[in-house]
N, CA, C and O atoms as a Tinker XYZ file with bonds, in Angstrom:
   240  protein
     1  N      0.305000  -17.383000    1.982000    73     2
     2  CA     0.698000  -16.017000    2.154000    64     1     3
     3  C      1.327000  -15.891000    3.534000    63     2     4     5
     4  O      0.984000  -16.499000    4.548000    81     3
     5  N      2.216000  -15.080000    3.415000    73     3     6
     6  CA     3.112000  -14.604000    4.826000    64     5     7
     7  C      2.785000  -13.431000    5.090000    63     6     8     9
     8  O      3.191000  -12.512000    4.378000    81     7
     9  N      1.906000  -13.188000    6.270000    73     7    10
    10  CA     1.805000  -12.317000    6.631000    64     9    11
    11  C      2.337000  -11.239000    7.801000    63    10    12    13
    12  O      2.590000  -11.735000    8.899000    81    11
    13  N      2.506000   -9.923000    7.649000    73    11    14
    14  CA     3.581000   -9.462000    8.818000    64    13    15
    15  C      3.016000   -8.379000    9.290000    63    14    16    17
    16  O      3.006000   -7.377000    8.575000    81    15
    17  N      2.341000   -8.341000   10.771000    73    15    18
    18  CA     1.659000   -7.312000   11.215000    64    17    19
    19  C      1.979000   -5.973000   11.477000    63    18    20    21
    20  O      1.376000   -4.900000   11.465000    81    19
    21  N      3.468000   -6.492000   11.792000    73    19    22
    22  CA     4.187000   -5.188000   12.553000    64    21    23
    23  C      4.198000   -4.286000   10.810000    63    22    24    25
    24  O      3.497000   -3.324000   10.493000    81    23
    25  N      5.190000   -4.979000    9.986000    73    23    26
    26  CA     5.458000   -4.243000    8.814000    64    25    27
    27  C      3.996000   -3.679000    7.810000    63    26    28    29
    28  O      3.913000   -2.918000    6.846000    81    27
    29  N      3.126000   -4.355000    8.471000    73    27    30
    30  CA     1.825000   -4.395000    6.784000    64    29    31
    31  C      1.864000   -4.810000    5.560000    63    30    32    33
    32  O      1.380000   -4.263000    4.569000    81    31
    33  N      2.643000   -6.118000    5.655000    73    31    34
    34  CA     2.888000   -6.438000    4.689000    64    33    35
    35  C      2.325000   -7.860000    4.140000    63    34    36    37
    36  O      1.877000   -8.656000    4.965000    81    35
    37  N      2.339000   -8.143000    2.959000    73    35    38
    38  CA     2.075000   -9.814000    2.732000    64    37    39
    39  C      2.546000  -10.139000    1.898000    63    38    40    41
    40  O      2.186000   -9.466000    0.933000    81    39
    41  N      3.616000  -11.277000    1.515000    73    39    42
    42  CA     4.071000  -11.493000    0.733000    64    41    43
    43  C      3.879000  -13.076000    0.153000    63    42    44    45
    44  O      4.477000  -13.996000    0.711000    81    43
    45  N      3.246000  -13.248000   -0.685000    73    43    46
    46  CA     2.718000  -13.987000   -1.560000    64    45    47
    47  C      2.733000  -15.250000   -2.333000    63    46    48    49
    48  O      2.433000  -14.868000   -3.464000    81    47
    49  N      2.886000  -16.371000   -2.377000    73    47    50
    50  CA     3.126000  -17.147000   -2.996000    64    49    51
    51  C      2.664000  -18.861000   -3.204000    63    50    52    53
    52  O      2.221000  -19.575000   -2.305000    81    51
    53  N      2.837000  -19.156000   -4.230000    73    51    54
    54  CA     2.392000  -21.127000   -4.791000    64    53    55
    55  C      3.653000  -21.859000   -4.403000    63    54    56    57
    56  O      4.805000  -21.425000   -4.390000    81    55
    57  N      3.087000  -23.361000   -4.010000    73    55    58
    58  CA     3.983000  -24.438000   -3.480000    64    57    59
    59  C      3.606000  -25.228000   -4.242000    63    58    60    61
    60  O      2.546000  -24.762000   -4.659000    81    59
    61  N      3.768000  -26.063000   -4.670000    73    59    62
    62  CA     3.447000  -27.632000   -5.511000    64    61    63
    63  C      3.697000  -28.602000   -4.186000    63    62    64    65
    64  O      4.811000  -28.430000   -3.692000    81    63
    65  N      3.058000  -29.364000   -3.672000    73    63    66
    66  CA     3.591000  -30.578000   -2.844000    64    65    67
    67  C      2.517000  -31.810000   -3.070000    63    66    68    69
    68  O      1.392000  -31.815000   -3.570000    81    67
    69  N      3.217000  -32.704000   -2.577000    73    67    70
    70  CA     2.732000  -34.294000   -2.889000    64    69    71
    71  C      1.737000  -34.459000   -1.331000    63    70    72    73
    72  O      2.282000  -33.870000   -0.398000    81    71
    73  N      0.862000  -34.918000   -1.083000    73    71    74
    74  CA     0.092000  -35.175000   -0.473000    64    73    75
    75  C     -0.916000  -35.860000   -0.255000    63    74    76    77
    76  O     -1.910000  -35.350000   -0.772000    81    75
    77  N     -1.240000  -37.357000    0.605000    73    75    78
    78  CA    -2.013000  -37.798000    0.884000    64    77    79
    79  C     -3.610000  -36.785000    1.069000    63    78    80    81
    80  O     -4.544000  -37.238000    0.407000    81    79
    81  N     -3.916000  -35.520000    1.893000    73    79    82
    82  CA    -5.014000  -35.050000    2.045000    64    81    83
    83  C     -5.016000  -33.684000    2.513000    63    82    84    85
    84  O     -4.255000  -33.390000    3.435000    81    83
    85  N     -5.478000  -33.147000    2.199000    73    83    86
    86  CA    -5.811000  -31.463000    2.634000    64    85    87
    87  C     -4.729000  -31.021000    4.186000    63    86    88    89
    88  O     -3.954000  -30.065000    4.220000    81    87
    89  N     -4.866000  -31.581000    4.836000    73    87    90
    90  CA    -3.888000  -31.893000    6.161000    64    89    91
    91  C     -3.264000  -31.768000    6.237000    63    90    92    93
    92  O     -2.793000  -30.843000    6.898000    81    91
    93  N     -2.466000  -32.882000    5.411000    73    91    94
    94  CA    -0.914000  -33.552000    5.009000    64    93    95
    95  C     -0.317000  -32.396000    4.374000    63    94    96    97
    96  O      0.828000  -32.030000    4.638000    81    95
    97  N     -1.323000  -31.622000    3.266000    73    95    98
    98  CA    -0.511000  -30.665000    2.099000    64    97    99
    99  C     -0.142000  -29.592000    3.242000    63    98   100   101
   100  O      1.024000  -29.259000    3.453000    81    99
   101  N     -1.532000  -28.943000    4.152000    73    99   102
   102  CA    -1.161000  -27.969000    5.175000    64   101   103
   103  C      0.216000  -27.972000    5.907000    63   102   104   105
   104  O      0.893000  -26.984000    6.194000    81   103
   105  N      0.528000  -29.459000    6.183000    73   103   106
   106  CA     1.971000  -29.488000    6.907000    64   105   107
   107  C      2.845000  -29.447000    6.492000    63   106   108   109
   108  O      3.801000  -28.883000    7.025000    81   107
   109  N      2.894000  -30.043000    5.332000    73   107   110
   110  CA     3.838000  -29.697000    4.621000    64   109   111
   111  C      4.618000  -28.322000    4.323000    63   110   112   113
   112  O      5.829000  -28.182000    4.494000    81   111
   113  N      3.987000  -27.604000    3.983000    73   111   114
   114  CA     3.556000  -26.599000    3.937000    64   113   115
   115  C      4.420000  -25.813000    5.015000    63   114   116   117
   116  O      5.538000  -25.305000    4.927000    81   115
   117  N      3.320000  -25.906000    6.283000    73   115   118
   118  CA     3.909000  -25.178000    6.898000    64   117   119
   119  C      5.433000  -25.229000    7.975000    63   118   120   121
   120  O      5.971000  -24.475000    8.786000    81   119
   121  N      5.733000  -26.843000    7.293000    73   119   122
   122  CA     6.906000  -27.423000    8.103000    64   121   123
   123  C      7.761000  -26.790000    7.207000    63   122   124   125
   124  O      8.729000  -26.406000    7.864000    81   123
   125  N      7.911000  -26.441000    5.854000    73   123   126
   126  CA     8.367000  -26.100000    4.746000    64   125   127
   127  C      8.967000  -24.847000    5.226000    63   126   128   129
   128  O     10.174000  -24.669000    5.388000    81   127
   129  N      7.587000  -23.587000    5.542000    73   127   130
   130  CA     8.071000  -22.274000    5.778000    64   129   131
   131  C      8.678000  -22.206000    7.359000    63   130   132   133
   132  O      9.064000  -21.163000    7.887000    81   131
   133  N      8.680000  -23.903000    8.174000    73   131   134
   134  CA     8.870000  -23.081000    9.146000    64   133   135
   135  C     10.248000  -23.150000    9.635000    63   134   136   137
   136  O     10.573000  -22.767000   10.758000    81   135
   137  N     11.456000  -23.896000    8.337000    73   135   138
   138  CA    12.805000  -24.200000    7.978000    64   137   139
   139  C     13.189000  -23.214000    7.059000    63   138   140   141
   140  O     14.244000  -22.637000    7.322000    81   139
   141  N     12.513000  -22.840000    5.919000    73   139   142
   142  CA    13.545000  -22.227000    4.902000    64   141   143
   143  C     12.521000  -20.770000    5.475000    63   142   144   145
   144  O     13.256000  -20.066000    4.783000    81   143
   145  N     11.738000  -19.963000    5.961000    73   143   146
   146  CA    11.159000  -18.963000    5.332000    64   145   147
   147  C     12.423000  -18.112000    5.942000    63   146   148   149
   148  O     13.443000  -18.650000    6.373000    81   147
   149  N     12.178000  -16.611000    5.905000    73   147   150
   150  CA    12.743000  -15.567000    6.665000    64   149   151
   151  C     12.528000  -16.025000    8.258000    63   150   152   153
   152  O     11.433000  -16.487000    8.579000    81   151
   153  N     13.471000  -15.904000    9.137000    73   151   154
   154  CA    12.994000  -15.889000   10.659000    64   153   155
   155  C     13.911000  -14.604000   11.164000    63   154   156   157
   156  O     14.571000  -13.727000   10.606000    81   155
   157  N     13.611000  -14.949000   12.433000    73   155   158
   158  CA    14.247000  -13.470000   13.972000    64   157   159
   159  C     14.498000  -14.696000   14.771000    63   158   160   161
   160  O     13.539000  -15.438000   14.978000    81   159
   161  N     16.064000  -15.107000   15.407000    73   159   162
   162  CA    15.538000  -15.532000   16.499000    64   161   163
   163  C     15.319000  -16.961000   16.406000    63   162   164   165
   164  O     15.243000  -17.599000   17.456000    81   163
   165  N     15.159000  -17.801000   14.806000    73   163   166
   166  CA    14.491000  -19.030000   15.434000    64   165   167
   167  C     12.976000  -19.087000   15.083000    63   166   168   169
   168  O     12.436000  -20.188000   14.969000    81   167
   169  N     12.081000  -17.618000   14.861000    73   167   170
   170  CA    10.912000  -17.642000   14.763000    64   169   171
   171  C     10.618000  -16.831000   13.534000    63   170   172   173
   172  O     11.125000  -15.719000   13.383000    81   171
   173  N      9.506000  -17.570000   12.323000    73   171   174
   174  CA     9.059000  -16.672000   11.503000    64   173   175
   175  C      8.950000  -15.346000   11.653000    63   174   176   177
   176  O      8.832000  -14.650000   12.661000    81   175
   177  N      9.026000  -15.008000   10.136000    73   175   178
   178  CA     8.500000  -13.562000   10.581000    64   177   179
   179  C      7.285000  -13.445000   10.089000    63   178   180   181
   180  O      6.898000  -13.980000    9.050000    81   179
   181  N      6.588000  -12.686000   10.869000    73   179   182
   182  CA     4.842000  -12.874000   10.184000    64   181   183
   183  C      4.008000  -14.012000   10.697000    63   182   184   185
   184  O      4.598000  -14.778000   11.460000    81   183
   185  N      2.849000  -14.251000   10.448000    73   183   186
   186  CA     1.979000  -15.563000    9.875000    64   185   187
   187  C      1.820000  -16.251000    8.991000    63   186   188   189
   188  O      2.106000  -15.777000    7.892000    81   187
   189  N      1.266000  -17.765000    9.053000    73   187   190
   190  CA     1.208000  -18.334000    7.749000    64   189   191
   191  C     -0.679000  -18.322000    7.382000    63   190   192   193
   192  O     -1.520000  -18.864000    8.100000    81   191
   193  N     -0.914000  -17.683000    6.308000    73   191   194
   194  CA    -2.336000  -17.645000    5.641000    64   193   195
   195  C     -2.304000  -18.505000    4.692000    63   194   196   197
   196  O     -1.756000  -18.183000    3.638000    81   195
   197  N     -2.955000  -19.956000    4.863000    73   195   198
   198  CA    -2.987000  -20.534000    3.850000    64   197   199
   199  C     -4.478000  -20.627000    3.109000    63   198   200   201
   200  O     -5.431000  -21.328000    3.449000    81   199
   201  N     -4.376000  -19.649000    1.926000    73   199   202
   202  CA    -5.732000  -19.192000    1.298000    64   201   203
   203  C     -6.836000  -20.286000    0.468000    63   202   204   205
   204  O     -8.058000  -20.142000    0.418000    81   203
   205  N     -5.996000  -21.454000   -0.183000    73   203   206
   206  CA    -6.615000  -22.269000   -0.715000    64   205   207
   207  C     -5.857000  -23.338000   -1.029000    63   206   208   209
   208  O     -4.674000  -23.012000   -1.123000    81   207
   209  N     -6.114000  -24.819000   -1.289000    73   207   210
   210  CA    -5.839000  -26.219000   -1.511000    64   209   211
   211  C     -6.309000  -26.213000   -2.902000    63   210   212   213
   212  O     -7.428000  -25.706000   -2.967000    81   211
   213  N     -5.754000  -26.679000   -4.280000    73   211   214
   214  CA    -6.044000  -26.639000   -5.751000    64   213   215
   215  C     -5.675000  -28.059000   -5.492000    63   214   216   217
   216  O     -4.607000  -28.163000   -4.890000    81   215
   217  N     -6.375000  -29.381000   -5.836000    73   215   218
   218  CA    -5.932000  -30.864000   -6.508000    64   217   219
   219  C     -5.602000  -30.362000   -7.629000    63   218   220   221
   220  O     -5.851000  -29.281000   -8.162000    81   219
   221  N     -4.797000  -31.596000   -8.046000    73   219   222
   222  CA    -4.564000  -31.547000   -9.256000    64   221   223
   223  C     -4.961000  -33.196000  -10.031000    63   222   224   225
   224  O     -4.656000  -34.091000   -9.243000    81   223
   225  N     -5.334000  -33.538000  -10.865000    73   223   226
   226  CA    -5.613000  -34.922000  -11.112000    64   225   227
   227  C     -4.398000  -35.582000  -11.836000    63   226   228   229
   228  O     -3.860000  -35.012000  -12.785000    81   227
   229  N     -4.003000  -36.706000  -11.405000    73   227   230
   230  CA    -2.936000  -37.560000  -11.430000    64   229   231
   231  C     -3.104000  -38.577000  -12.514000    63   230   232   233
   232  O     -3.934000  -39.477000  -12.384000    81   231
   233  N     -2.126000  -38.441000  -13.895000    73   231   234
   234  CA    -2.657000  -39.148000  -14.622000    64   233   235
   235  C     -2.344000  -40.428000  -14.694000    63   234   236   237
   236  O     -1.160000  -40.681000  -14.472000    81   235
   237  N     -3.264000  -41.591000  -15.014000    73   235   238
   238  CA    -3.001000  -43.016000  -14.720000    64   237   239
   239  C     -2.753000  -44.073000  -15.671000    63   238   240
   240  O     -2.549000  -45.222000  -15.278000    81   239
């Protein structure tokens, strides 16, 4: 979730990514929003809330 203090807002959403460990997915992640999201400037807009990590099992 992206959160934006000034506005009150949060805007919402799922990523799928490949990841060695809980960590790895976080950076991803947030290296992700911190190239494509909305910015000002160079700098997000908002915060990043990352609410939960879902595995998924990999079939073999």
């Amino acid at each position: 979730m992206i959160v934006d203090d000034e506005a009150n807002t949060e805007d919402d959403f799922s990523m799928f990514v490949k990841a060695l460990d809980d960590r790895d997915a976080v950076q991803k992640v947030r290296e992700y929003l911190r190239t494509q999201a909305p910015n000002v400037a160079g700098r997000m807009v908002g915060r990043v809330v990352i609410q939960g990590i879902e595995k998924r099992d990999t079939p073999q």
